[in-house]
C-alpha positions, -999 to +999 in steps of 0.1 A: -428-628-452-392-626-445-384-654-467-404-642-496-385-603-492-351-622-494-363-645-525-372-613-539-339-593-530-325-625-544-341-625-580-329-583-582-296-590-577-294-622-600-316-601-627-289-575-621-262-595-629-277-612-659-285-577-674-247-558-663-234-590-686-252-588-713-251-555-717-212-553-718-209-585-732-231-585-761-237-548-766-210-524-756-179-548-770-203-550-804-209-512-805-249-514-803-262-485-784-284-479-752-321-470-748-331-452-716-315-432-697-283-448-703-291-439-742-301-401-732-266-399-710-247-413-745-267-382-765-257-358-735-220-370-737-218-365-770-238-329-775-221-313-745-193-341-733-204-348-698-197-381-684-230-405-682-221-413-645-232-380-638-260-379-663-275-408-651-271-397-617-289-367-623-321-382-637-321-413-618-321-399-580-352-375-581-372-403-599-363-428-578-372-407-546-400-390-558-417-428-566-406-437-536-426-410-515-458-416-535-454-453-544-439-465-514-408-470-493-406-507-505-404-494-544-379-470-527-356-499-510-361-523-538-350-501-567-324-488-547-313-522-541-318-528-582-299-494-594-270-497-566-267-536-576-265-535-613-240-504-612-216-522-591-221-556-615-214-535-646-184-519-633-171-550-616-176-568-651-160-538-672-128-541-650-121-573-643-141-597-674-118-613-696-138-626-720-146-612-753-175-617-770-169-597-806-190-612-835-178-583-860-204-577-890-229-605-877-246-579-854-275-597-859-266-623-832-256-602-804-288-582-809-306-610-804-289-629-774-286-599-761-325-591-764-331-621-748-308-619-717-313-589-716-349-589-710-346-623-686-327-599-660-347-571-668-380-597-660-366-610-631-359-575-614-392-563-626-410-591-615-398-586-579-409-555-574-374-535-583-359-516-612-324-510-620-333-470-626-355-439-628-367-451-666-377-487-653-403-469-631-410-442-657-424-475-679-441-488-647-459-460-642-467-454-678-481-488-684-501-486-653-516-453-663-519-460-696-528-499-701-504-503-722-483-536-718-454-525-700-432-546-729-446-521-752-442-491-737-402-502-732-399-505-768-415-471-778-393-449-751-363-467-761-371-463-799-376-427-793-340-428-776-323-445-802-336-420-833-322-392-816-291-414-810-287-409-850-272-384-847-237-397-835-246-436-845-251-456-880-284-466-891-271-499-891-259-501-853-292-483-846-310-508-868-298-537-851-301-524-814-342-516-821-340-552-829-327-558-794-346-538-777-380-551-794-369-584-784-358-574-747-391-557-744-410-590-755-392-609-729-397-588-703-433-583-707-435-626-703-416-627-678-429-596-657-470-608-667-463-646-660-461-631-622-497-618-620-510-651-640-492-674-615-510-648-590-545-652-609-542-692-604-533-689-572-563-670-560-586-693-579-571-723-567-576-710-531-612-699-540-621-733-551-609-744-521-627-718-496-659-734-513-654-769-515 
């Protein structure tokens, strides 16, 4: 039991850190936008200028507790552990990363590398039971309730997001990051599903074996 909490506390913070790169890497140095709550905290700044650390903040905490209280204290710890840990990646990235990765009017490629690594750290938190913020369990919960592949519901709130964000962005940087997020969404959904098939074997195989 221990081991398999510390494999999973493992996988959050390496899912963490895959998504704090890519998202500075590939999207904020190429100007593509945010969906979630980072996206609603870029609308708030720009409609009434207050900083997204606070924004974020603000929507974040009460979900996170409140899912906590009815969900569990392990959802609680774990996307504690997932918020805390990809907060403190981002901003260690955004201060001390070197590397540039600009690819100008190709937009097309860092939308889709960034769609893809993008949803491999998304997976990988997701698939360990965390999330990196209040909208991660938003979609959980959503999907759950509604039965709709947790991939898709990803790419509809986001979408949603991103509209509004048209109002201070170009269709075209808006354009591109749907296209990341519809991919991001894709590859989180096969990465988060491939747990409860390896699950689904697993069970079978051990029910084959109760009866031989």
């Amino acid at each position: 039991m221990g081991n398999n909490r510390l494999g999973e506390t493992l996988m959050i913070l390496i899912g963490s850190f895959i998504l704090a790169t890519t998202l500075y890497h590939f999207h904020f140095q190429n100007n593509l936008a945010e969906g979630g709550f980072i996206g609603i905290a870029l609308l708030v700044k720009n409609a009434l200028n207050i900083s997204p650390s606070i924004t974020t903040l603000v929507l974040d905490v009460p979900i996170i507790v409140i899912a906590g209280f009815f969900l569990g204290k392990k959802l609680l710890i774990k996307s504690s552990i997932g918020a805390i840990s990809f907060s403190a990646f981002y901003a260690f990235i955004e201060k001390t990363s070197h590397i540039t990765l600009h690819f100008g009017n190709h937009l097309w490629i860092p939308a889709i590398l960034g769609g893809i690594f993008a949803g491999i750290g998304l997976g990988l938190i997701l698939r360990s039971g965390g999330a990196t913020g209040g909208d991660d369990i938003l979609t959980i919960i959503m999907s759950r309730k509604s039965k709709i592949s947790i991939g898709k519901v990803y790419f509809i709130f986001d979408a949603v997001i991103l509209l509004c964000s048209l109002s201070y962005l170009s269709w075209n940087e808006v354009g591109y990051t749907i296209l990341s997020v519809a991919i991001c969404a894709k590859v989180t959904e096969l990465i988060y599903q491939s747990k409860f098939k390896t699950e689904s074997v697993s069970i079978k195989s051990n029910g084959k074996r109760l009866h031989a």
